[in-house]
MIGURO-110550 format. One record per residue (C-alpha): residue number from 1; residue in one letter; chain; x, y, z. Coordinates in Angstrom, 2 decimals, padded with zeros to 5 digits, always signed. Layout:
BEGIN
(NUM,A,A,(X,Y,Z));
...
! end
This chain:
BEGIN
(1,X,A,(-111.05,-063.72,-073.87));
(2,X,A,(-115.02,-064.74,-074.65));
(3,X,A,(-115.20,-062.47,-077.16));
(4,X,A,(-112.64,-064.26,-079.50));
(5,X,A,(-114.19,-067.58,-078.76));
(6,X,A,(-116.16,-067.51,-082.61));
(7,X,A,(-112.84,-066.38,-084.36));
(8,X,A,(-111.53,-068.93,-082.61));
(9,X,A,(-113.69,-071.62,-083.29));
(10,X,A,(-113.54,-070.44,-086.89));
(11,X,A,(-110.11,-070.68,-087.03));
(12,X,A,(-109.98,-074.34,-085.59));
(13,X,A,(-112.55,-075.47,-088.20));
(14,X,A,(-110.78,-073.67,-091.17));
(15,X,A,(-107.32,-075.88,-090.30));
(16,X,A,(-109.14,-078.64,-089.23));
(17,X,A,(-111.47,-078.67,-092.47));
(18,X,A,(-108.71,-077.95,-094.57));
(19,X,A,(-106.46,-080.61,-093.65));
(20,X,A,(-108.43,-083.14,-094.00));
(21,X,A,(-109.92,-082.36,-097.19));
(22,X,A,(-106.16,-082.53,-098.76));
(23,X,A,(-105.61,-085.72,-096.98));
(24,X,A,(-108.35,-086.90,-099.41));
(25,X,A,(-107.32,-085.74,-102.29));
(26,X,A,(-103.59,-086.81,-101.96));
(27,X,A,(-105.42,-090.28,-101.15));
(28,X,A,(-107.41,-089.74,-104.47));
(29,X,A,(-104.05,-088.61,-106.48));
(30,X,A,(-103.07,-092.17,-106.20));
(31,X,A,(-105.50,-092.82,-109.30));
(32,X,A,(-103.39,-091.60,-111.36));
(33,X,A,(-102.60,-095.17,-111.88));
(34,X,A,(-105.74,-095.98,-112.37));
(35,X,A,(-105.68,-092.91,-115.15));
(36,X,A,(-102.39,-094.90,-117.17));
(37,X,A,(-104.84,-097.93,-117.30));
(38,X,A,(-107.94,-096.60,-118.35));
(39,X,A,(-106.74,-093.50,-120.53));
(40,X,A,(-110.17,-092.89,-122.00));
(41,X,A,(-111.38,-091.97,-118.03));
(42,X,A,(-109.04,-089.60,-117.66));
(43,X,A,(-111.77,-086.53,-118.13));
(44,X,A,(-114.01,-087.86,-114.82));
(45,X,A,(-110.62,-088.90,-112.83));
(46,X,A,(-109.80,-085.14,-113.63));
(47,X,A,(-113.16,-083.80,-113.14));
(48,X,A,(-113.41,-085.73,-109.57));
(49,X,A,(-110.09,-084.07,-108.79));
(50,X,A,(-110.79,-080.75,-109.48));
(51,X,A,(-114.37,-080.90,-107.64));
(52,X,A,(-112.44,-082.19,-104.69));
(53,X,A,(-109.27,-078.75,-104.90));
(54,X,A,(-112.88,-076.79,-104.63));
(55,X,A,(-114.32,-078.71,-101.46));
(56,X,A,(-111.09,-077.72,-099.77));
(57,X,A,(-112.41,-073.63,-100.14));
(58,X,A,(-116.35,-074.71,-100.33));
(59,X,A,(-116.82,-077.39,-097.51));
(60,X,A,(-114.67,-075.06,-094.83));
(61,X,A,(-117.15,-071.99,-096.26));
(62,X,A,(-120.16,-073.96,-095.81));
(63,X,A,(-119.39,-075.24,-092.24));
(64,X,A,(-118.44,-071.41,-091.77));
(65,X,A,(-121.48,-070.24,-092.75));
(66,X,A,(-123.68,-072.19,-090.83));
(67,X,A,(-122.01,-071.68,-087.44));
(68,X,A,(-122.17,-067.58,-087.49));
(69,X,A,(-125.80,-067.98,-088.31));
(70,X,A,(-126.36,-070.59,-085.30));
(71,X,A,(-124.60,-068.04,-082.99));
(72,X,A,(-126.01,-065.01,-084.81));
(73,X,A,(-122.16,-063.64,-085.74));
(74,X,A,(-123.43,-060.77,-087.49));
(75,X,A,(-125.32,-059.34,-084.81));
(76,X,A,(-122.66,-058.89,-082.65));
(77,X,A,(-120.35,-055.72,-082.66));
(78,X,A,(-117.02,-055.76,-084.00));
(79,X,A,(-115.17,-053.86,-086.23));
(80,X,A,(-112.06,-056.24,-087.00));
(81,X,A,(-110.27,-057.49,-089.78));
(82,X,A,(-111.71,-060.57,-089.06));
(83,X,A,(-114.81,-059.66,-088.70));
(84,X,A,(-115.73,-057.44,-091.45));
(85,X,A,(-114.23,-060.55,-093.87));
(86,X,A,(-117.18,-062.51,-092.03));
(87,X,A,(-119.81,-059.68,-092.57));
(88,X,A,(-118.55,-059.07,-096.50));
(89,X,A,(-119.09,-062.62,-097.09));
(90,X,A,(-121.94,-063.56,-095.50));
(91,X,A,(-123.82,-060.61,-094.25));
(92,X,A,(-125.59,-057.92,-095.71));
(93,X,A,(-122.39,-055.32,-096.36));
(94,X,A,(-122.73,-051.72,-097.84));
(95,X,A,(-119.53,-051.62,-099.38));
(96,X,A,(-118.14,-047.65,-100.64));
(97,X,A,(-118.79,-046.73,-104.11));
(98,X,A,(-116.38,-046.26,-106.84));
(99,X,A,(-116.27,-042.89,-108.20));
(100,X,A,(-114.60,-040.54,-110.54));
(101,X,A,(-114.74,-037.30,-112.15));
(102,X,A,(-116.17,-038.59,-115.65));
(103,X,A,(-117.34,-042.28,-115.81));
(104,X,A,(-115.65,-044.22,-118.75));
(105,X,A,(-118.79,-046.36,-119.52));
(106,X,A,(-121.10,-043.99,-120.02));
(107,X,A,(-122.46,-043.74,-123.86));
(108,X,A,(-123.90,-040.15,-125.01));
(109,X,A,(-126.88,-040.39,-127.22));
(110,X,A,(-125.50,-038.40,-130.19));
(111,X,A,(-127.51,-039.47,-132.90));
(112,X,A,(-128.14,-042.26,-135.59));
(113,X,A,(-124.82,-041.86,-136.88));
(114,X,A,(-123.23,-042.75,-133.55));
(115,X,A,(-125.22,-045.45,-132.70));
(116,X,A,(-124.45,-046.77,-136.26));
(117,X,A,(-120.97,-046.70,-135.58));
(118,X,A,(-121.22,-048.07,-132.49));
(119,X,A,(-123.13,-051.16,-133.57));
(120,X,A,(-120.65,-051.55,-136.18));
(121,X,A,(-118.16,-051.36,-133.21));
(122,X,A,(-119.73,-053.69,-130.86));
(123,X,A,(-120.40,-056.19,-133.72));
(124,X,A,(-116.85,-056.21,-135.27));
(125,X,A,(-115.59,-056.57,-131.75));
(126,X,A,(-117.79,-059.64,-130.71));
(127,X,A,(-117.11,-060.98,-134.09));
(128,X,A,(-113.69,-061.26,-133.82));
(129,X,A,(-113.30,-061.45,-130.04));
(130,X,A,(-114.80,-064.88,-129.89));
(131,X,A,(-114.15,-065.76,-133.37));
(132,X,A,(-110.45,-065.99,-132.60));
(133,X,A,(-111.62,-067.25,-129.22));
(134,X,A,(-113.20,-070.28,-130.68));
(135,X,A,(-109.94,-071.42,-133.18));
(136,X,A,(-107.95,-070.80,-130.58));
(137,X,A,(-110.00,-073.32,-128.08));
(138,X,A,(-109.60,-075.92,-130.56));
(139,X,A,(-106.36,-075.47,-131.34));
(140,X,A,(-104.97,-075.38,-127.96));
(141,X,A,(-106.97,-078.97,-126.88));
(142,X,A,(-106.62,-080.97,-130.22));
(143,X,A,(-103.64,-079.70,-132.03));
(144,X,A,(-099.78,-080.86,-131.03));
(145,X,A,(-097.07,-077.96,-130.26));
(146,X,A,(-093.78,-078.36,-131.62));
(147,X,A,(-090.82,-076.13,-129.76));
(148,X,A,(-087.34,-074.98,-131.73));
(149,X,A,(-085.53,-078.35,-130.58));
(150,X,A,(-088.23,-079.71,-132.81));
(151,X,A,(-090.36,-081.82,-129.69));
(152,X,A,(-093.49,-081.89,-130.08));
(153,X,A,(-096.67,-081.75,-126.95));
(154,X,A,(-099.95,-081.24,-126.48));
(155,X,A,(-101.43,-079.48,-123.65));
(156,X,A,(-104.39,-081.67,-121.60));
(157,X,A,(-105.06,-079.56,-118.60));
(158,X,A,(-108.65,-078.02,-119.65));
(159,X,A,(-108.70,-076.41,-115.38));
(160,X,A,(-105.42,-074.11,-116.21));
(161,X,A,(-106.70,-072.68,-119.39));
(162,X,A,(-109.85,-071.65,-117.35));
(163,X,A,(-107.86,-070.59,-114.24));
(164,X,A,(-105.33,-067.99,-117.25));
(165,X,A,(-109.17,-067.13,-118.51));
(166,X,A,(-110.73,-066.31,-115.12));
(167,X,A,(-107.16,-064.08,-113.88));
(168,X,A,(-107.12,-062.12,-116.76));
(169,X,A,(-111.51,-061.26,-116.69));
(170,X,A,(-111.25,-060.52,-112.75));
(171,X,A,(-108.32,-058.23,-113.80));
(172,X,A,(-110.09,-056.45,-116.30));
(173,X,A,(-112.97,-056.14,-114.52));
(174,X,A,(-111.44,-054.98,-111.70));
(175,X,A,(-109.21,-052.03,-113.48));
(176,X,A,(-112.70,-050.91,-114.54));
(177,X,A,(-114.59,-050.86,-112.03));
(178,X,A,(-111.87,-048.98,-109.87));
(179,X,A,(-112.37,-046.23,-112.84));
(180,X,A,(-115.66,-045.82,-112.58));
(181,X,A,(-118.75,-045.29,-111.00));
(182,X,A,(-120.84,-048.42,-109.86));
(183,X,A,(-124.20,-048.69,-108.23));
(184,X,A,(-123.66,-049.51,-104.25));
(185,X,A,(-122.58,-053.15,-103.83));
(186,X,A,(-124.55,-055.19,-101.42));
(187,X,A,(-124.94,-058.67,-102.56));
(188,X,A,(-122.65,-060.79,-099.82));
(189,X,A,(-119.92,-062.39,-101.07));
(190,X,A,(-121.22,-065.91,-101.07));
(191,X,A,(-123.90,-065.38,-102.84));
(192,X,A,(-121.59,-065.36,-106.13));
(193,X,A,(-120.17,-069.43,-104.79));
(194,X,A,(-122.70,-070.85,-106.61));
(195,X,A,(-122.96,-069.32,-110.43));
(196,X,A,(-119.00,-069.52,-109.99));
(197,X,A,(-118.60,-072.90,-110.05));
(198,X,A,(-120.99,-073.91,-112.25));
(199,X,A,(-119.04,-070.96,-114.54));
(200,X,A,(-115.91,-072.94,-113.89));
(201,X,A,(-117.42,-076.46,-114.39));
(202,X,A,(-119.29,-074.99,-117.84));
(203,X,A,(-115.83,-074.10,-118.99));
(204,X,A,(-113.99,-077.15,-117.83));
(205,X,A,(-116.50,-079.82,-119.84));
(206,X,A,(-116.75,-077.15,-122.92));
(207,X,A,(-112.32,-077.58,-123.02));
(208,X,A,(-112.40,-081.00,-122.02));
(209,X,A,(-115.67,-082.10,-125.11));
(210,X,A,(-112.90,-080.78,-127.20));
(211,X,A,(-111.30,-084.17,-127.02));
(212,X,A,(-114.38,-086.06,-128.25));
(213,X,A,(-116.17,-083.97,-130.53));
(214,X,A,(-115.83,-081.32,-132.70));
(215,X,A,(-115.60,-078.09,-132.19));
(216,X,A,(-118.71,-077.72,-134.85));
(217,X,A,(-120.61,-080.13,-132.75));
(218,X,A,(-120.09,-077.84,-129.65));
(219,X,A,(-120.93,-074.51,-131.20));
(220,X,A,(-124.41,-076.66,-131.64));
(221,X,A,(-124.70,-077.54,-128.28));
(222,X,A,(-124.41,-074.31,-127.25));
(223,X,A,(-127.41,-072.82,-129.76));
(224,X,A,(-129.36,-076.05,-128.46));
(225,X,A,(-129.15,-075.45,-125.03));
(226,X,A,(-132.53,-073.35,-125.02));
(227,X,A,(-134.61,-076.02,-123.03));
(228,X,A,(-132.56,-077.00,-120.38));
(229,X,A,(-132.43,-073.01,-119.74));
(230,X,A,(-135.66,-072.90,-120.16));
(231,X,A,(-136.35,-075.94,-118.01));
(232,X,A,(-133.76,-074.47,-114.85));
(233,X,A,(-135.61,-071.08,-115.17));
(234,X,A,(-139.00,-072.91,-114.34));
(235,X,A,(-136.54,-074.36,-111.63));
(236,X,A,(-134.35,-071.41,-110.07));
(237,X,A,(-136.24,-068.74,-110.91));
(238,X,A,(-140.21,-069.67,-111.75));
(239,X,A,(-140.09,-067.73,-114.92));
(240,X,A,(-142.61,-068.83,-117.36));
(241,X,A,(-142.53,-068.41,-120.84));
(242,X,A,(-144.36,-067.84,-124.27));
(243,X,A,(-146.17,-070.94,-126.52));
(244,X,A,(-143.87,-070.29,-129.38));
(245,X,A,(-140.54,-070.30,-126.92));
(246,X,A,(-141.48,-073.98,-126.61));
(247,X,A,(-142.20,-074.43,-130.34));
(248,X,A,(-138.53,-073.07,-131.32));
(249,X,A,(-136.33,-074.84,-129.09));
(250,X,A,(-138.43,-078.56,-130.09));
(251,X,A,(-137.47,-077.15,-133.72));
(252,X,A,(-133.86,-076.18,-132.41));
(253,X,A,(-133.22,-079.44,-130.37));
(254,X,A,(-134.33,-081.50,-133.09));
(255,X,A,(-132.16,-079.53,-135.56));
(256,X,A,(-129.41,-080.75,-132.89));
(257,X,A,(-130.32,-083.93,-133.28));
(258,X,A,(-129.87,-084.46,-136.65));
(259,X,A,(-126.56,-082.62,-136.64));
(260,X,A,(-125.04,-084.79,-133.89));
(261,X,A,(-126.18,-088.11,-135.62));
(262,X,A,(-125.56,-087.31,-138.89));
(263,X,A,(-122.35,-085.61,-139.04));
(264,X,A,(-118.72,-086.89,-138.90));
(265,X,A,(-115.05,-086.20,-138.47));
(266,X,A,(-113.59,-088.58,-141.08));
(267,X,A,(-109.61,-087.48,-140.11));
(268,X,A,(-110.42,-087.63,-136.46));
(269,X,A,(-113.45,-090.41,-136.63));
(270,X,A,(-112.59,-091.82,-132.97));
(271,X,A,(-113.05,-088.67,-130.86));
(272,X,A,(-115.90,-087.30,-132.87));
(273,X,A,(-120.02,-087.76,-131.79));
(274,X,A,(-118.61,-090.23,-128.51));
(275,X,A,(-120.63,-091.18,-125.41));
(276,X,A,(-117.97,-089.01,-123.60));
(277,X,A,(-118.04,-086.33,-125.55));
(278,X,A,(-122.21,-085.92,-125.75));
(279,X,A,(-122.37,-086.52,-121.82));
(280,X,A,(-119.28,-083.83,-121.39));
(281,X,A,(-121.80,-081.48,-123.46));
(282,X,A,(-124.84,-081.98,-121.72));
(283,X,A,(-122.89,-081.33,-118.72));
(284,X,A,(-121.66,-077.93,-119.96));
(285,X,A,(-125.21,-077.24,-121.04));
(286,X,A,(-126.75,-077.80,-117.83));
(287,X,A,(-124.02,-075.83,-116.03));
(288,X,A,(-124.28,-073.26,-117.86));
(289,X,A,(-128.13,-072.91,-117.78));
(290,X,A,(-128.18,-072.73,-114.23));
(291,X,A,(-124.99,-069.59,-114.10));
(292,X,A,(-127.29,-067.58,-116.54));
(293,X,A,(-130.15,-068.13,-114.50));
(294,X,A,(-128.52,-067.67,-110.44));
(295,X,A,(-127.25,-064.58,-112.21));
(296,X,A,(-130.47,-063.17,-113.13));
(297,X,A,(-132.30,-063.90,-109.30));
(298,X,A,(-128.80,-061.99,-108.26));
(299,X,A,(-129.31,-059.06,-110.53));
(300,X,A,(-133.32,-058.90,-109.47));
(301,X,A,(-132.36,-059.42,-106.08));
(302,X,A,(-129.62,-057.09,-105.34));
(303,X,A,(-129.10,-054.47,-108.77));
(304,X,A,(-125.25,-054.93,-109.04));
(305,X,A,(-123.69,-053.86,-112.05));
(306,X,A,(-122.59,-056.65,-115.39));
(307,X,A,(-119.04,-055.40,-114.41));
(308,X,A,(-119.13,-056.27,-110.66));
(309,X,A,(-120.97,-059.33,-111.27));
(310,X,A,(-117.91,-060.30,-113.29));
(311,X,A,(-115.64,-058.90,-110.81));
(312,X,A,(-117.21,-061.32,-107.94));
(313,X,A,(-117.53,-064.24,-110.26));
(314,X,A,(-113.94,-063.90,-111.40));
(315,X,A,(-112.81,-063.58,-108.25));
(316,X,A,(-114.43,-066.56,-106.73));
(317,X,A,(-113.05,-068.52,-110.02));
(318,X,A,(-109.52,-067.47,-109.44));
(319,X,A,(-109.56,-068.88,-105.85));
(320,X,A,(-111.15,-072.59,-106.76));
(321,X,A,(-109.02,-073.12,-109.51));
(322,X,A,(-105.84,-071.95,-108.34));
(323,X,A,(-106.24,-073.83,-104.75));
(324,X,A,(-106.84,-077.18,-107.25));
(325,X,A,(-104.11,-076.59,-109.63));
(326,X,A,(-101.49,-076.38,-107.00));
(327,X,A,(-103.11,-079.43,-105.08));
(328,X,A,(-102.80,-081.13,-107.96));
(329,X,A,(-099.10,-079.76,-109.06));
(330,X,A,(-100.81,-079.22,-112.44));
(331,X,A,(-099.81,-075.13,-112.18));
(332,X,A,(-096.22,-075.98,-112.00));
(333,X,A,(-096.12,-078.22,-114.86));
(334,X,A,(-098.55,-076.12,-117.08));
(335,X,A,(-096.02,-073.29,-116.97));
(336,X,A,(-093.28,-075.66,-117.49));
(337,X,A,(-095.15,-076.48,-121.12));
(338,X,A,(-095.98,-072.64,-121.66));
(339,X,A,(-092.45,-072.08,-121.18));
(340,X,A,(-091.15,-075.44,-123.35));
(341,X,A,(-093.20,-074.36,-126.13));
(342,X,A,(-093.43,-070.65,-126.36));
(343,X,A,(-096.21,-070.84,-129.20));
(344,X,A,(-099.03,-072.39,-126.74));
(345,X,A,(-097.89,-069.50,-124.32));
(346,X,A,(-098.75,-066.83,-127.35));
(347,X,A,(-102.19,-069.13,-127.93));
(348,X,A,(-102.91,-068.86,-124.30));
(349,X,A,(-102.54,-065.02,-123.87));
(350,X,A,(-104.36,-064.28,-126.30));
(351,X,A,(-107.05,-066.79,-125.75));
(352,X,A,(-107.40,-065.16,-122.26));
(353,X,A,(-107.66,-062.04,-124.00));
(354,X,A,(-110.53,-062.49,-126.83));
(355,X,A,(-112.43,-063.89,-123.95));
(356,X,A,(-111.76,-060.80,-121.18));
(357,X,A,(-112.49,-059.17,-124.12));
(358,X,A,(-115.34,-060.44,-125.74));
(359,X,A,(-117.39,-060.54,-122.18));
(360,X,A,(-117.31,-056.44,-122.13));
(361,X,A,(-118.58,-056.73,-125.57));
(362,X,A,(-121.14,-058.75,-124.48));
(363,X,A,(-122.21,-056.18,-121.36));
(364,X,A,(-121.73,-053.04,-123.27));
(365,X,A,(-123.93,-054.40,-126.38));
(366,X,A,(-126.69,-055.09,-124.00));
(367,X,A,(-126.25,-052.48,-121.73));
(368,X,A,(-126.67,-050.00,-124.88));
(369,X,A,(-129.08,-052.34,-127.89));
(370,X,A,(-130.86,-054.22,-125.42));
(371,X,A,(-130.49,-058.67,-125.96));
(372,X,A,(-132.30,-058.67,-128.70));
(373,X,A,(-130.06,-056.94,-131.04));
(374,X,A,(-127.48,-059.22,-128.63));
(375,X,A,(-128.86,-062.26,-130.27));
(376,X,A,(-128.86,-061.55,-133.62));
(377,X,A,(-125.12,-060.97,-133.09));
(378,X,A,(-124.61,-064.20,-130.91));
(379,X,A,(-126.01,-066.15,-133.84));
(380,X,A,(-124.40,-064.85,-136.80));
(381,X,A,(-121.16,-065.24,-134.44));
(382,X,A,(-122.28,-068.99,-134.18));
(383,X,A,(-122.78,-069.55,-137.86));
(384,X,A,(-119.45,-067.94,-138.77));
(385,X,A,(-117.63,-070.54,-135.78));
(386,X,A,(-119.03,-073.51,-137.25));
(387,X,A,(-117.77,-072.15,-141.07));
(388,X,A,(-114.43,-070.97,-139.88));
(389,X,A,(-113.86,-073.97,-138.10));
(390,X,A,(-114.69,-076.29,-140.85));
(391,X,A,(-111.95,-074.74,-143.42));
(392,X,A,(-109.38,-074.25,-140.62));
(393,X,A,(-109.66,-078.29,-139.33));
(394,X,A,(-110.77,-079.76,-142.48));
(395,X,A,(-114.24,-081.16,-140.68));
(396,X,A,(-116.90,-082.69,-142.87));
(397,X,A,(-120.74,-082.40,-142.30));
(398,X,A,(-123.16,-084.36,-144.05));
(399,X,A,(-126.39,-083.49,-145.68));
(400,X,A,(-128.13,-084.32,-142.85));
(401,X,A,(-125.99,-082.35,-140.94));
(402,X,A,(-126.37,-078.91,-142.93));
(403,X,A,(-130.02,-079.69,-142.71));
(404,X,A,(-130.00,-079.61,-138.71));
(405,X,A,(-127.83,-076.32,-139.17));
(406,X,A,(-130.41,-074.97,-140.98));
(407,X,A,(-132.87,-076.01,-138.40));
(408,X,A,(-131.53,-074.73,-135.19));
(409,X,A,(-130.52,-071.16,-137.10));
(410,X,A,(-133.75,-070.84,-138.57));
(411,X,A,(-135.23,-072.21,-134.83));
(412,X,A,(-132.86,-069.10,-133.48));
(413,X,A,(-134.11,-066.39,-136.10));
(414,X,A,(-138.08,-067.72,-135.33));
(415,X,A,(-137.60,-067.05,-131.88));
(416,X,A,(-135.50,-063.56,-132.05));
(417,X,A,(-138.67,-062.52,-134.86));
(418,X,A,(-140.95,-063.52,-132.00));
(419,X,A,(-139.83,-062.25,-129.17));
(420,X,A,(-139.74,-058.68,-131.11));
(421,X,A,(-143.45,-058.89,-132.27));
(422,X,A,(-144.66,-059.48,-129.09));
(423,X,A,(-143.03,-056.69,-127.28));
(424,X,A,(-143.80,-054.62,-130.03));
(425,X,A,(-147.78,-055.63,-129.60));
(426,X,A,(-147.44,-055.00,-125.81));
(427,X,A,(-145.75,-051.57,-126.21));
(428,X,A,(-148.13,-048.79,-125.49));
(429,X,A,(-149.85,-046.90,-127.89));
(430,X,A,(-149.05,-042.95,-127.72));
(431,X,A,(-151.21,-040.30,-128.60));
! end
């Protein structure tokens, strides 16, 4: 019977953990009151809610964690179910690779003309993928639905768009890596915790902004958000980086600037350039600078492949936001509104789909052109969001504001011109 004294203990703290943490949050449901009162803090009421459906998976993890490496779990032999879940998540696990007869993934070199038409491929694909990704965001958070009985809704949950997002990716991802070969997996599990919920929270304030500002003003924040990268890669990382890196984003943060104080929303004046909105943005920013940059230690650390880094991730995204949706009964009633008003359903599917999509894009144009031909796409994709936006939902930008366009583009080009001079001055010299 000693030897199932850890499993045991386990156990106890899982349910014990567990039940307590959803004591708390039905305690903190009771808000909602609070939420009918003071509409315009609905986002951190939500926010706070969510964080606390994710302590009920983290905090039990955590506690988990700590206790096999106090009694040095992993040493000991065992070869249960239980166990190898233990030694997958927080051990050092060898997992079987995936193989096949032909991998799908691979690209032949066959010459100009292919990698032409590939480029094409790739661009066309990332073009549109995120394109129709991006109207679709703002449509689904600022735009009313109206069903055949002629009611009309709009849908606020920003967590269950992320949750149909994450399902779909993971799915994806998974069909493909089961199809092909991968390098040997042995990151553990936990390891992935962190860059997925700062994925999750990333996503969550980009959906949620969407009620403040503009969707313009967001495709800004996102080209702006060089220096706090650059500032949590000094952090996470220690990377260190070039004089003119530092001259481009000052150029590209005061292009920013200029853009968020000098541009408007005149039909939708009272959600555009808030306090709410801006701190909603920085949030995303900063959460999104530090995924990018736990994903690159992970990739140094361990060598997994893009797809089963977005396997894990997926995987780990899934599981928060589907324990805090039904905590919160929010699953329930989002499928109650896909299935009231069929069109947001459509909208959702297929914003799930541009951005499964557009993610392989993204790995496959690396994989084969390397980031920097990855950047030049990213910003041209940027430029056309911001245009296609402003015919589709009728926003206005000042003078002012086309000026700090032009700044953080031109800030983006500087930097991609740059980067490629160096590395072409540092390249060896043959013969």
């Amino acid at each position: 019977m000693a030897k199932y004294v850890p499993e045991t203990i386990i156990s106890v703290t899982i349910l014990l953990t567990v039940g307590l943490l959803l004591l708390i949050n039905k305690s903190f449901s009771e808000l909602k009151l609070l939420q009918k009162l003071l509409p315009e803090y609905s986002w951190l009421i939500h926010g706070i809610q969510n964080i606390l459906g994710y302590s009920t998976v983290f905090i039990p993890g955590y506690l988990i964690f700590k206790y096999t490496r106090k009694i040095n779990y992993l040493e000991r032999p065992g070869n249960t179910t239980f166990s190898f879940i233990i030694r997958a998540c927080f051990g050092y696990e060898e997992l079987p690779d995936h193989t096949t007869a032909s991998p799908v993934l691979a690209t032949p070199n066959k010459g100009l003309l292919y990698d032409a038409f590939l480029l094409t491929f790739y661009f066309l694909g990332l073009q549109v993928s995120y394109l129709v990704w991006g109207v679709l965001q703002e449509k689904v958070m600022t735009q009313d639905y109206t069903n055949s009985l002629g009611e009309k809704g709009r849908f606020k949950d920003s967590q269950f768009l992320v949750f149909v997002n994450r399902i779909l990716a993971f799915t994806l991802s998974g069909l493909i890596i089961a199809c092909t070969r991968q390098p040997r997996h042995k990151a553990p599990l936990y390891k992935y915790v962190y860059c997925s919920f700062s994925n999750i929270m990333s996503s969550w304030c980009q959906y949620e902004a969407l009620k403040y500002v503009s969707f313009p003003h967001q495709v800004l924040a996102k080209a702006a958000k060089t220096i706090p990268v650059m500032i949590m890669g000094k952090i996470v990382s220690k990377t260190t980086y070039e004089f003119y890196e530092y001259v481009t984003a000052s150029i590209l943060s005061l292009g920013m600037l200029f853009f968020m104080l000098n541009s408007g929303d005149e039909n939708n004046g009272s959600r555009t350039t808030t306090f709410f909105g801006i701190l909603l943005l920085c949030s995303y920013v900063i959460f999104d600078s530090f995924t990018s940059n736990w994903q690159g230690v992970l990739f140094k650390q361990y060598g997994m492949s893009s797809l089963q880094m977005m396997c894990a991730i997926n995987l780990f995204s899934c599981t928060f936001t589907a324990v805090s949706l039904l905590q919160q009964g929010s699953l329930i009633s989002s499928f109650n509104f896909m299935t009231q008003f069929p069109k947001f359903c459509f909208d959702c599917v297929l914003l799930s789909v541009c951005s499964a999509g557009g993610q392989l894009f993204i790995f496959k144009t690396i994989s084969t052109f390397g980031p920097l031909v990855f950047a030049i796409i990213t910003t041209i994709r940027q430029g056309f969001s911001i245009l296609l936006s402003c015919v589709i939902y009728h926003h206005k930008i000042s003078l002012f504001g086309v000026f700090g366009i032009f700044l953080v583009f031109l800030s983006i080009f500087l930097r991609i011109y740059c980067s490629y001079r160096i590395r072409k001055r540092k390249k060896p010299i043959v013969g």
